[in-house]
KOLLUM-683921 format. One line per 5 residues: number of its first residue (from 1); their letters; for each residue x, y, z of C-alpha. Coordinates in steps of 0.5 Angstrom, whole numbers, padded with zeros to 4 digits. Example, Ala and Ser with C-alpha at 12.3 -4.5 7.8 and 13.67 -1.06 7.14 Angstrom:
<pts>
1	as	0025,-0009,0016 ~ 0027,-0002,0014 $
</pts>
This chain:
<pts>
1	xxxxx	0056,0156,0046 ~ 0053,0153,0040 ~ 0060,0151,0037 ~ 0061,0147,0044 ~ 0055,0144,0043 $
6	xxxxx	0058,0141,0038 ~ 0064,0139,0040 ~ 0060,0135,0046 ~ 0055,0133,0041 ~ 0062,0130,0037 $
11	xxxxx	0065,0128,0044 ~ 0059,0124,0046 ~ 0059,0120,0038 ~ 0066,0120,0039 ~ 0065,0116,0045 $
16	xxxxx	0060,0112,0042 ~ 0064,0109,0037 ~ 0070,0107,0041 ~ 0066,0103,0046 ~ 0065,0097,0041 $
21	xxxxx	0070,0093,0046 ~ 0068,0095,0053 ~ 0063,0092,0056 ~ 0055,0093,0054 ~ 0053,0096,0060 $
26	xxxxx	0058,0101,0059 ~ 0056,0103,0052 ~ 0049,0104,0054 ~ 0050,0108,0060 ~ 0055,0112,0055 $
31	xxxxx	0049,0113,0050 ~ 0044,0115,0056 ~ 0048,0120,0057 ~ 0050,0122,0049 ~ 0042,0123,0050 $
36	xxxxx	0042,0127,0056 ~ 0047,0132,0054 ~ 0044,0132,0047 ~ 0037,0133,0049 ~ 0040,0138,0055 $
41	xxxxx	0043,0143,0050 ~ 0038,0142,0044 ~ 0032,0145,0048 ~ 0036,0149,0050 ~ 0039,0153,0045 $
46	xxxxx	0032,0150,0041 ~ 0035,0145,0036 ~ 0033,0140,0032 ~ 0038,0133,0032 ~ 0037,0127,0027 $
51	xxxxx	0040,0121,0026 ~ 0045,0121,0020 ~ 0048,0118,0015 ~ 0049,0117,0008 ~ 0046,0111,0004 $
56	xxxxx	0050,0106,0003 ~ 0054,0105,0010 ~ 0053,0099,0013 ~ 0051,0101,0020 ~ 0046,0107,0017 $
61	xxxxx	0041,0101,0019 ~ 0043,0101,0026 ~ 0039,0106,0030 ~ 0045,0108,0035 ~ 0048,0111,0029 $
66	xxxxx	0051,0119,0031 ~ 0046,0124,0032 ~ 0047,0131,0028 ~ 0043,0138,0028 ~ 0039,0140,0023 $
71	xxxxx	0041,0148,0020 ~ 0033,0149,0022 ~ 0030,0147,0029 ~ 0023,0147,0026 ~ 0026,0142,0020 $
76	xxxxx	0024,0134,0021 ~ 0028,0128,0020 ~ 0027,0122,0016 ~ 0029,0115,0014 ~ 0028,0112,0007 $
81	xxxxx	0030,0107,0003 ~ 0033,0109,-0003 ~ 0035,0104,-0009 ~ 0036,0098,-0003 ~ 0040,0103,0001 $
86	xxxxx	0038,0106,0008 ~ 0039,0113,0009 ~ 0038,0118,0014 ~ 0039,0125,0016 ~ 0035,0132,0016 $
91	xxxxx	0029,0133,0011 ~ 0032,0140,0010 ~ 0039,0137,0007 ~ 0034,0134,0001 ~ 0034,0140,-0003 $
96	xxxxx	0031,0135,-0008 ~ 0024,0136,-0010 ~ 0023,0129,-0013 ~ 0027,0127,-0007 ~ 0023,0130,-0002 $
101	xxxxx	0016,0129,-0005 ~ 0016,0121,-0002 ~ 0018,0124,0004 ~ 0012,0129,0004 ~ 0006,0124,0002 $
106	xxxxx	0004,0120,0008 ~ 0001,0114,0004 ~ 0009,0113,0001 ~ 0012,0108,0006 ~ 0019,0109,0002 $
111	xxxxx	0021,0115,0007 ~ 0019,0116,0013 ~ 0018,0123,0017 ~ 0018,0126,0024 ~ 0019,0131,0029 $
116	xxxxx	0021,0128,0036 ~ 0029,0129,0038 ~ 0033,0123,0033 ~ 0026,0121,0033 ~ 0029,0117,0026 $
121	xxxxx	0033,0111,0029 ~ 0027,0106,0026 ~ 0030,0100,0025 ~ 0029,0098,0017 ~ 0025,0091,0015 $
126	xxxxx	0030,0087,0012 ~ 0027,0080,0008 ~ 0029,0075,0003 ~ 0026,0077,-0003 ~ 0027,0072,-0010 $
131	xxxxx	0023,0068,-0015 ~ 0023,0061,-0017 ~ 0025,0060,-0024 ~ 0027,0056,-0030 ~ 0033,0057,-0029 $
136	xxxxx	0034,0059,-0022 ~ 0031,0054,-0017 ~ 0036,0057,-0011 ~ 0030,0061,-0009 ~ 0027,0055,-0007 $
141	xxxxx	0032,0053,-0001 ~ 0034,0055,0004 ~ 0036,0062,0005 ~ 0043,0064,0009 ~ 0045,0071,0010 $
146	xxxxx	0042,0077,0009 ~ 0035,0079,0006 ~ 0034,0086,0002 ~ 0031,0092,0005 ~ 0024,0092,0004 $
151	xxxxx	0021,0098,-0001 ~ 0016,0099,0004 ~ 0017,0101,0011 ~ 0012,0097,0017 ~ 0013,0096,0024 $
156	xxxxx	0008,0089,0023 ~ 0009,0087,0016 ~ 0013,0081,0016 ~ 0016,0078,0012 ~ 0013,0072,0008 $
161	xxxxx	0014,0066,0004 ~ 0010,0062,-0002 ~ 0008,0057,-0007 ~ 0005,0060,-0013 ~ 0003,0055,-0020 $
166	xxxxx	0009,0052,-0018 ~ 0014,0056,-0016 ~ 0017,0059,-0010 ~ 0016,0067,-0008 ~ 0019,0070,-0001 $
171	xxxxx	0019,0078,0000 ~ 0017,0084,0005 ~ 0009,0084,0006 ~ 0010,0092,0006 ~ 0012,0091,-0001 $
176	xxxxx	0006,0087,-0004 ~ -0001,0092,-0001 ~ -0005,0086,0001 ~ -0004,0079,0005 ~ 0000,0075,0001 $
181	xxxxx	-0003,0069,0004 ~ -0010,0070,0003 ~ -0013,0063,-0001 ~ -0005,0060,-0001 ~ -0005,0054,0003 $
186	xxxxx	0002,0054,0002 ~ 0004,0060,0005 ~ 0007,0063,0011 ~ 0008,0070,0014 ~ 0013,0071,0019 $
191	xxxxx	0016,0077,0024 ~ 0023,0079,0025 ~ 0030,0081,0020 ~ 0031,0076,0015 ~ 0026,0070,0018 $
196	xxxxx	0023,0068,0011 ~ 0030,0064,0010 ~ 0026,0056,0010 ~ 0027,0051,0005 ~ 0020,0050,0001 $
201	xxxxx	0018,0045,0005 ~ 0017,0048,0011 ~ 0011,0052,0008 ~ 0010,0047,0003 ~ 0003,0045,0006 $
206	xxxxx	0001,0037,0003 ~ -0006,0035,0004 ~ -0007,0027,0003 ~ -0013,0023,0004 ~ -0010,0020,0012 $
211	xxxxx	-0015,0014,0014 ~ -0015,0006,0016 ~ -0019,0002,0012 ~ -0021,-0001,0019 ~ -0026,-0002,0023 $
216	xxxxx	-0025,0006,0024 ~ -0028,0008,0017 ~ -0036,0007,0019 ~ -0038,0010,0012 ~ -0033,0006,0008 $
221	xxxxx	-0029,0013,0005 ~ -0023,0010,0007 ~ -0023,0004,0003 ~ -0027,0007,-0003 ~ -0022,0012,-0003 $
226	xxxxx	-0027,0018,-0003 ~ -0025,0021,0004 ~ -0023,0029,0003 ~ -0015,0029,0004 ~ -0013,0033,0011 $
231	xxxxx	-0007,0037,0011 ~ -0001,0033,0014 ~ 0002,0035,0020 ~ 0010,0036,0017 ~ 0013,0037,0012 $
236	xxxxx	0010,0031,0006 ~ 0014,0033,0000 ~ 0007,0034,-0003 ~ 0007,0027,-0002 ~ 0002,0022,0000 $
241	xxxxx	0002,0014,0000 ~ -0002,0008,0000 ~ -0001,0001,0003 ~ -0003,-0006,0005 ~ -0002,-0007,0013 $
246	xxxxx	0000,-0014,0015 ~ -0008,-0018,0014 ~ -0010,-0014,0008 ~ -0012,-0008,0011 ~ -0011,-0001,0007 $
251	xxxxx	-0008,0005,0009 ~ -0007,0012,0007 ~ -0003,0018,0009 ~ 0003,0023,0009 ~ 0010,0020,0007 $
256	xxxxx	0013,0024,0013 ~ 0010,0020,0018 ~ 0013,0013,0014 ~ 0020,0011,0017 ~ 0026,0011,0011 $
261	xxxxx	0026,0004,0010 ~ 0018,0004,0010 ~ 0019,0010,0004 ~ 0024,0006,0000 ~ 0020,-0001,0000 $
266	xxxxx	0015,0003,-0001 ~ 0014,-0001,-0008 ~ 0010,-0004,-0012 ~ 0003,-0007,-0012 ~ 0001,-0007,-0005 $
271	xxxxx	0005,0001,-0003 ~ 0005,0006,-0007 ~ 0008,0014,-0007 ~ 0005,0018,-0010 ~ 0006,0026,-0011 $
276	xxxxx	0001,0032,-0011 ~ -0005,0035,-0006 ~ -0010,0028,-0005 ~ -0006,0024,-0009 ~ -0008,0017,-0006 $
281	xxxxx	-0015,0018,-0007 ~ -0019,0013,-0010 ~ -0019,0005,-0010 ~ -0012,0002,-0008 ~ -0009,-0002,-0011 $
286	xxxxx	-0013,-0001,-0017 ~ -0014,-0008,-0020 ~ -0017,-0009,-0013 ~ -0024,-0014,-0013 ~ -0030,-0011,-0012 $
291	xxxxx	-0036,-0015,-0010 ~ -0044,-0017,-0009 ~ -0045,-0016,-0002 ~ -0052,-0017,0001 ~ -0056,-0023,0007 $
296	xxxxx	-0063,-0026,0004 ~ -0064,-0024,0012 ~ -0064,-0017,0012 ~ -0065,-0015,0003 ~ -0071,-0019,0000 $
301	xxxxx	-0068,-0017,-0006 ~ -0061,-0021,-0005 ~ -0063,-0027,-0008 ~ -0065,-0025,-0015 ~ -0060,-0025,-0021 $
306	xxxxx	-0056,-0018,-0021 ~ -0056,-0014,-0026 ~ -0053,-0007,-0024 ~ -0048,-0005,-0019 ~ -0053,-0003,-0013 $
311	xxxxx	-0049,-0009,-0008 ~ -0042,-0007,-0010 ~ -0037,-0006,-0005 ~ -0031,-0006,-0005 ~ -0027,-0011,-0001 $
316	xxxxx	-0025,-0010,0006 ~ -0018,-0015,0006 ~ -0014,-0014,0001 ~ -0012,-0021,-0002 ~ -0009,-0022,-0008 $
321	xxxxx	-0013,-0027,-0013 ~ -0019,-0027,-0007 ~ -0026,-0029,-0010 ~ -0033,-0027,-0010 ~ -0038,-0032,-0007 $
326	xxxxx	-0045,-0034,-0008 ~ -0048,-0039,-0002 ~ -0052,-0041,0003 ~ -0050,-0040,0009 ~ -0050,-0043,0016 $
331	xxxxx	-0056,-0041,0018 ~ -0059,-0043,0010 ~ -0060,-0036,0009 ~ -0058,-0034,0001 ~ -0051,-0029,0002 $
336	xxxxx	-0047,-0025,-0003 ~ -0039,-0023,-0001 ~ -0032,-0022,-0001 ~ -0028,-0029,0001 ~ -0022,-0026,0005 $
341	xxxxx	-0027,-0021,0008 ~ -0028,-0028,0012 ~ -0021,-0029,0013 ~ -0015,-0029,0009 ~ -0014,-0037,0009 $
346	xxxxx	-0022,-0038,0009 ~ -0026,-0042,0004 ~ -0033,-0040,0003 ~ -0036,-0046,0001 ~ -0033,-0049,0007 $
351	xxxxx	-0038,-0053,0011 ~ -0044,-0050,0007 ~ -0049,-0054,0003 ~ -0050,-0049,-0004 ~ -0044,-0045,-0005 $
356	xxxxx	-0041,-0042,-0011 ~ -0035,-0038,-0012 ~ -0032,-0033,-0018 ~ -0027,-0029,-0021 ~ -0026,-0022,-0023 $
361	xxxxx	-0031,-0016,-0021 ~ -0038,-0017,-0019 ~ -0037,-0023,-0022 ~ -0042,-0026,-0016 ~ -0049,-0025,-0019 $
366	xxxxx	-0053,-0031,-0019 ~ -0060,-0032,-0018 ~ -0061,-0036,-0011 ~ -0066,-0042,-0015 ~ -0061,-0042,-0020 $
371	xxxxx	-0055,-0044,-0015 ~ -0059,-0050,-0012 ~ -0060,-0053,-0019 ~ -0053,-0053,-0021 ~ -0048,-0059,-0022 $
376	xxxxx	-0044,-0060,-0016 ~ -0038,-0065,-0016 ~ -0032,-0068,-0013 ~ -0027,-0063,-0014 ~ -0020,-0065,-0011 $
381	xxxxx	-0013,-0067,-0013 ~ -0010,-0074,-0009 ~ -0003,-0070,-0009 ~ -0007,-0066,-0003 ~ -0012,-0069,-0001 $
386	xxxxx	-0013,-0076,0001 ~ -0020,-0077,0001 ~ -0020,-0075,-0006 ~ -0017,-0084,-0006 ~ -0023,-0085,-0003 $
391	xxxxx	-0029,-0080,-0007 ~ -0031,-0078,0000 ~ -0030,-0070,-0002 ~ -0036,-0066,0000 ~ -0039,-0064,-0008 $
396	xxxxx	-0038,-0056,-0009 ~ -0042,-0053,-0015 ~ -0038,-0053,-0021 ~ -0041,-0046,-0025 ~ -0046,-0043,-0028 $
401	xxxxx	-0046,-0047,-0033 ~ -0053,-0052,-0032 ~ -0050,-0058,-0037 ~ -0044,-0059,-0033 ~ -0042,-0065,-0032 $
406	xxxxx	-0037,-0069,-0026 ~ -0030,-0074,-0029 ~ -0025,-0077,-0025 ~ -0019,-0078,-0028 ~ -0012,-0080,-0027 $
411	xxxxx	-0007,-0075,-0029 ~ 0002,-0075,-0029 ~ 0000,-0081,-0023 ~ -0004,-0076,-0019 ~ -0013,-0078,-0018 $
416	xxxxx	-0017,-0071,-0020 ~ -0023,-0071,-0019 ~ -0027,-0064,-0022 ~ -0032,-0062,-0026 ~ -0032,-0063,-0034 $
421	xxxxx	-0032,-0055,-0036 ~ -0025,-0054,-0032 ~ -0022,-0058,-0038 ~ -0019,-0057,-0044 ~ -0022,-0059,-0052 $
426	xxxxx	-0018,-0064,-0053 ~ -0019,-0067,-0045 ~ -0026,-0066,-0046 ~ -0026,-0071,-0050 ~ -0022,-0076,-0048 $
431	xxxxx	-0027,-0076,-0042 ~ -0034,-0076,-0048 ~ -0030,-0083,-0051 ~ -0033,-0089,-0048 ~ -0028,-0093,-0050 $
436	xxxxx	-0023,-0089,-0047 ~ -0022,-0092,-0040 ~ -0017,-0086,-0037 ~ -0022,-0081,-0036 ~ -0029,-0083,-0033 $
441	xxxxx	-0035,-0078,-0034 ~ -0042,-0078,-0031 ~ -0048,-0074,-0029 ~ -0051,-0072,-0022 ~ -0049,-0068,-0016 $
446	xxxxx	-0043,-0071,-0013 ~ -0043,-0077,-0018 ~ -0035,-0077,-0019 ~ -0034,-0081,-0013 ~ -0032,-0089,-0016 $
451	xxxxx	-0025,-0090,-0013 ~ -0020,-0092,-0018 ~ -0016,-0097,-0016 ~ -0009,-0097,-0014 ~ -0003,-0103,-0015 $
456	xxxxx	0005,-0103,-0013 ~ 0008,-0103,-0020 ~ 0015,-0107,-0022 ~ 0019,-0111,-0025 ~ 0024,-0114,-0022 $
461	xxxxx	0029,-0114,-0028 ~ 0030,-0106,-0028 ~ 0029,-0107,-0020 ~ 0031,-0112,-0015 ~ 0028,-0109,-0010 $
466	xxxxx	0021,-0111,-0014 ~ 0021,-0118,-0010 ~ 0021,-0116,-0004 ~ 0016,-0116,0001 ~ 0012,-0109,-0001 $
471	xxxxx	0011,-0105,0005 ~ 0010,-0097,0002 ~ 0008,-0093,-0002 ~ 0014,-0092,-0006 ~ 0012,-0097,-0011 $
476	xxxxx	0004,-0097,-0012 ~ 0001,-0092,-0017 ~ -0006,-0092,-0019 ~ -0008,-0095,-0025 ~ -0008,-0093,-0031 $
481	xxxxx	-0015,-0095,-0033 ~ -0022,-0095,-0029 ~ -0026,-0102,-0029 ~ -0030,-0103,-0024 ~ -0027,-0110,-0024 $
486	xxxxx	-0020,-0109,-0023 ~ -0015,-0113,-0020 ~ -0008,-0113,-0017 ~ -0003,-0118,-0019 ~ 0004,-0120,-0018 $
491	xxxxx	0005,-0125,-0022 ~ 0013,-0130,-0024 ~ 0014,-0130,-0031 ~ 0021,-0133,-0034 ~ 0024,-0132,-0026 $
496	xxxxx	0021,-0125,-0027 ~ 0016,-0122,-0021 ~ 0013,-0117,-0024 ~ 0007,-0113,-0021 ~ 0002,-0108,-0024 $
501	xxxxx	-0006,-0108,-0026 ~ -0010,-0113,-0029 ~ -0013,-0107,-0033 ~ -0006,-0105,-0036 ~ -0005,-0112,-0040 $
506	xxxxx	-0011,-0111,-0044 ~ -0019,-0112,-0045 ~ -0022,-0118,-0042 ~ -0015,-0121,-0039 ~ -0014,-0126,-0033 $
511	xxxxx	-0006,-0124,-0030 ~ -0006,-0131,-0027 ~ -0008,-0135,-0034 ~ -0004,-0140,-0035 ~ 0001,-0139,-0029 $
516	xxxxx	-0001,-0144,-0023 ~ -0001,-0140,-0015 ~ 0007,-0141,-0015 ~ 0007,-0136,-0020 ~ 0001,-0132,-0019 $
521	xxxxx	-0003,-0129,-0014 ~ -0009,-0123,-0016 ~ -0013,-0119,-0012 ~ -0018,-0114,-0011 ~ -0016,-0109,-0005 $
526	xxxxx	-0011,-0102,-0006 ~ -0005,-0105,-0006 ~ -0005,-0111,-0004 ~ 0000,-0114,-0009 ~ 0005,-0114,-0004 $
531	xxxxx	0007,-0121,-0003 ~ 0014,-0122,-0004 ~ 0017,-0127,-0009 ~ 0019,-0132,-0004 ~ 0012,-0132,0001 $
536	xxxxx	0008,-0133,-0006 ~ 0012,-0139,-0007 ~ 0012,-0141,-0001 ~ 0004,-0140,-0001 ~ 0003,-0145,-0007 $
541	xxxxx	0006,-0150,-0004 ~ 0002,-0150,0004 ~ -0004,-0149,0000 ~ -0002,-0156,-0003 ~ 0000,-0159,0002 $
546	xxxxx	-0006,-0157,0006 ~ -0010,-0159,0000 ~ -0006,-0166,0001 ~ -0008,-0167,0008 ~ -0015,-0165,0007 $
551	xxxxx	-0016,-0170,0000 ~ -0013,-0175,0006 ~ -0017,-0174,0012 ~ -0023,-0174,0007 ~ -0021,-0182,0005 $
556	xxxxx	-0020,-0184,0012 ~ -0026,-0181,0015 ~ -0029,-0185,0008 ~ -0026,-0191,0011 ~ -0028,-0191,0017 $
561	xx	-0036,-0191,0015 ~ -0035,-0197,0010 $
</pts>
């Protein structure tokens, strides 16, 4: 009886193996009955069976392998792993006490024992197992195939995947004794054969500072770049970014949530990548202003002279030359700011009485008192602006330096108007020269506002267009000397028209001397001397003719009366 016990047992195993093509129902209900049978005749004639096979065989991990009996009913089976190969069988076929001594102590989970009937058929964990290096950094992409067995056997262990300093670990969480994700944010546990297979950046946590200097950021941290990085929400790459939105506003983040365009123009002054946890702290861009900011109205200490940063901000509204400023503003109260925190396009000394406006970092430190009492002038260029011709530009305060003085000047043709301290050494003094008629200096709020005098100039020789009516501006220039008694002039000389400005042919020169009305004709006004050639003739001779007829109706009124 008990060699046809075997012979079912064989038949059964047989069987099982030449099912791989039948249907899977088929094959389990082969294997129900493989099952039946044997637990039939093992209880029977009292017997142990165990799974079996040798270490080394590719299926000896598959719990269908073939069941055999052990040469004693009371022997146990086992399962363990043995140099990276899964072997099983009957305890007692170990005859080797250095390979049965595992097998008996229960804190050793390389071999396993039990006592049911084919009670070894656990299946043995698999997980990739390998160490970033120098010179091997496989181990940080993806993993296909296959994994190693596990030193250790657990039906809940997992698998596991790491960053430590640096460098990519994956192994069996059996094998390490302890959790291998206990303060490792860079780290993932995971359940099933082989699961540890991601790439690093998949488990790679990146933490970046994520906010929007906005009205959103009540506290400012956004803006100082003091906000405690957040992990971000996908792989980053361990890498964060900073950048200027449209209207100056800053925002920080993970790169993942950037499209590719956006990472590959991220460069520059205004977008910055950066790698590592928390990276893109701090002020962005590092160059950006900050600024004194304070109202006389709510900090009764606003209007003194600054010493210490205890009003610094940093601005909200990034603009690349933006200012620092010091005025009164529209409700007359002393205030300290940011200029493109009013607007991207605002001039804070618009439409304000005492206003001052700097460059560089908490530059705007003047005392209120000392700001009414600096020079202001007329700071304009005629080239954009055209009430700088008539001198009717608002004065604006020049500095911090209480002996500035004004000057008006013209320079390449262009009307500026400024204050004496924005001028070079060797500009400075042609405008203390007296005598030097270019450049006229004076002292007091607003004085710079006289208007410089402005001619058509030409010369018919060089131009023929110069004795023809002047109607534009093509041909008029302002003079190149200031005298409050300037004149225009188109003069003939030698049946050449010639215009220009009385200044400009010397000191105390007439440019109608000893030239009759059909040849000259002076006046006073912006670029009155248009008159063409034919027209000042024409004017000469009916300014006679009419002084005829005067000088003749005065003789006959005489007559009559005698």
């Amino acid at each position: 009886k008990f060699w046809k016990i075997r012979r079912i047992s064989r038949l059964v195993n047989a069987r099982w193996r030449s099912s791989v093509a039948m249907d899977y129902r088929c094959r389990m209900l082969w294997m129900l009955l493989g099952v039946l049978l044997i637990h039939q005749t093992s209880a029977q004639f009292n017997m142990q069976l165990c799974l079996s096979c040798a270490g080394g065989e590719t299926s000896c991990n598959d719990e269908r392998i073939g069941a055999f009996s052990c040469p004693n009913a009371s022997d146990h089976c086992y399962v363990r792993n043995i140099n990276g190969r899964i072997d099983r069988g009957c305890l007692q076929n170990l005859t080797n006490e250095a390979e049965r001594s595992p097998c008996l102590n229960e804190a050793d989970s390389s071999c396993l024992t039990c006592s049911g009937l084919v009670c070894n058929r656990a299946v043995w964990p698999t997980c990739h197992v390998c160490q970033e290096s120098t010179d091997d950094a496989t181990c940080r992409d993806g993993q296909p195939g296959v994994g190693a067995f596990c030193g250790r056997f657990s039906e809940e262990s997992g698998c596991f995947e790491r960053i430590v300093n640096g460098r990519v670990e994956r192994g069996c969480r059996s094998d390490l004794g302890e959790d291998p994700c206990d303060g490792n944010e860079h780290c993932r546990v995971c359940e099933g054969s082989d699961c540890n297979r991601d790439a690093a950046r998949e488990f790679q946590v990146t933490k970046c500072v994520q906010c929007k200097a906005d009205g959103t950021d009540e506290d400012g941290s956004c803006l100082s770049g003091s906000k405690a990085p957040t992990n971000c929400g996908g792989p980053s790459d361990e890498k964060c970014y900073s950048r200027i939105l449209p209207g100056g506003i800053l925002e920080r983040g993970c790169q993942a949530s950037l499209t590719q365009d956006e990472v590959q123009n991220c460069n520059g002054t205004k977008c910055n990548i950066c790698q590592g946890d928390g990276c893109n702290r701090g002020i962005f861009p590092v160059d950006r202003l900050t600024c004194n900011q304070c109202k006389s109205n709510n900090s009764t200490d606003c209007g003194m002279g600054l010493t210490d940063e205890s009003k610094t901000v940093v601005c909200k509204i990034f603009k690349e030359h933006n200012r620092c400023y010091s005025r009164f503003g529209p409700d007359d109260h002393f205030e300290r700011g940011c200029e493109a925190d009013m607007g991207l396009q605002a001039n804070a000394c618009d439409n304000v009485r005492d206003c001052m406006v700097c460059a560089g970092k908490n530059c705007n430190t003047i005392a209120a008192a000392q700001l009414e009492q600096l020079p202001k002038c007329q700071r304009c260029s005629s080239a954009d602006d055209h009430n700088c011709d008539e001198g009717s530009v608002t004065p604006t305060i020049c500095g911090d330096h209480l002996e500035d003085a004004c000057f008006t000047r013209i320079e390449n043709g262009v009307l500026e108007r400024n204050c004496l301290s924005t001028l070079g050494e060797a500009e400075k003094a042609k405008c203390d020269d007296p005598a030097d008629t270019s450049c006229h200096k004076c002292s007091g709020q607003g004085c710079n506002k006289q208007e410089w005098l402005k001619c058509y100039q030409c010369n018919s020789a060089t131009d023929k267009s110069c004795s023809a009516e002047q109607r534009d501006n093509h041909h008029s220039a302002y003079c190149r000397h200031q005298h409050d008694e300037d004149h225009c002039y188109t003069r003939i000389v030698d049946n050449i028209l010639v215009r220009g400005c009385q200044s400009d042919l010397g000191e105390d020169v007439d440019a109608c001397d000893d030239l009759d009305d059909m040849h000259c004709e002076a006046c006073d006004d912006a670029s009155c001397n248009g008159i063409s050639q034919s027209k000042l003739r024409n004017a000469a001779v009916n300014l006679a003719g009419n002084l005829v007829l005067m000088i003749t109706a005065a003789v006959a009124v005489a007559v009559r009366m005698v």
